[in-house]
C-alpha positions in Angstrom: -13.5 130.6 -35.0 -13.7 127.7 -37.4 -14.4 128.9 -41.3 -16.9 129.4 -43.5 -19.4 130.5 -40.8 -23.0 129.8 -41.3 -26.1 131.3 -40.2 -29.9 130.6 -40.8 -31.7 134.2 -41.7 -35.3 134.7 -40.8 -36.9 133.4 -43.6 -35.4 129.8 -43.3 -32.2 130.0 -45.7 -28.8 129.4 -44.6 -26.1 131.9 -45.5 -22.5 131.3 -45.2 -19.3 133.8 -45.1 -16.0 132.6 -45.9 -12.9 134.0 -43.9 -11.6 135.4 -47.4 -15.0 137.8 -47.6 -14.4 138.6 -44.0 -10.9 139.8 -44.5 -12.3 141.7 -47.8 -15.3 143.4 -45.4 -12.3 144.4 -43.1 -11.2 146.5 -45.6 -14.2 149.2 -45.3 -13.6 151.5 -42.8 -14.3 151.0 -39.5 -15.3 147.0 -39.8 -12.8 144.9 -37.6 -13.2 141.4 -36.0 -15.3 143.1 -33.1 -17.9 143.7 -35.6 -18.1 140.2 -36.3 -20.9 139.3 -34.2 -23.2 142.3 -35.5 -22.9 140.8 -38.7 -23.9 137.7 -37.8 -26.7 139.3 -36.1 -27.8 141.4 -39.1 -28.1 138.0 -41.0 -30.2 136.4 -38.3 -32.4 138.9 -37.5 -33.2 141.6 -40.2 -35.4 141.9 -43.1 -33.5 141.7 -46.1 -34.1 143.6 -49.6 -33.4 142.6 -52.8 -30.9 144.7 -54.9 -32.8 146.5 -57.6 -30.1 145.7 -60.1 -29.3 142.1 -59.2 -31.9 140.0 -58.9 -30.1 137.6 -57.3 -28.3 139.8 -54.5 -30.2 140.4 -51.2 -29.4 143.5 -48.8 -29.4 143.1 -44.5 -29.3 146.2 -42.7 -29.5 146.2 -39.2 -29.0 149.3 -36.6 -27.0 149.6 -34.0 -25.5 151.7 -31.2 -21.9 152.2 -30.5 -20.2 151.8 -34.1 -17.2 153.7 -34.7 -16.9 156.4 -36.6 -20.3 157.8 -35.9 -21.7 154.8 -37.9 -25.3 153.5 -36.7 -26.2 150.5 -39.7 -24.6 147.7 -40.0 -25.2 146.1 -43.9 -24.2 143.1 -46.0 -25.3 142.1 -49.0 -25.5 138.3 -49.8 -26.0 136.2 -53.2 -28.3 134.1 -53.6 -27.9 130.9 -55.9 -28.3 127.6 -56.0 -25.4 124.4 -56.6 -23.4 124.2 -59.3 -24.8 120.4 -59.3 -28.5 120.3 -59.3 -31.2 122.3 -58.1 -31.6 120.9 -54.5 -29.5 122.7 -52.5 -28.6 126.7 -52.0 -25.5 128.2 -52.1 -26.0 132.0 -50.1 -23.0 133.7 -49.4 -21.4 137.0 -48.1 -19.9 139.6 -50.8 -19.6 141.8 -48.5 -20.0 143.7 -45.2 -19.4 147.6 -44.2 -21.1 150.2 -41.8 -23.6 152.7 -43.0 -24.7 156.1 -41.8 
């Protein structure tokens, strides 16, 4: 797998995750590379919410079957900004990703 990874979310802005989040979402208990591609898909597919104390955070939650642990959500929560160099291009990007009850 070639690093960062992007991915388009349903609402038309591309979102990237750096291998250095990954390893930091690995962390959480129960999230391993297997996991990886229900990530993705959270990004792609789900609605996302915006954090009601970071205006600039946004939160994907998508369920599925078959997590460990008992776990049935899978979540990540992305920032939102744009370029250090102008206003014309985004920079989205993984914090973080971990399962949820």
């Amino acid at each position: 797998m070639t690093w960062p990874i992007e991915v388009t979310d349903r609402y038309g802005h591309t979102i990237y995750m750096t291998e250095e989040r990954w390893r930091h979402a690995k962390r959480h208990r129960g999230m391993s590379d297997e996991i990886l591609p229900k990530v993705l898909s959270t990004l792609r597919e789900s609605k996302r919410r915006r954090d009601k104390y970071q205006f600039d955070v946004f939160n994907y939650e998508k369920s599925f079957h078959g997590l460990p642990f008992g776990y049935h959500k899978v979540f990540v929560v992305v920032k939102f900004a744009l370029n250090q160099f102008g206003l014309t291009k985004e920079n989205n990007f993984v914090l973080s990703a971990y399962l949820r009850y």
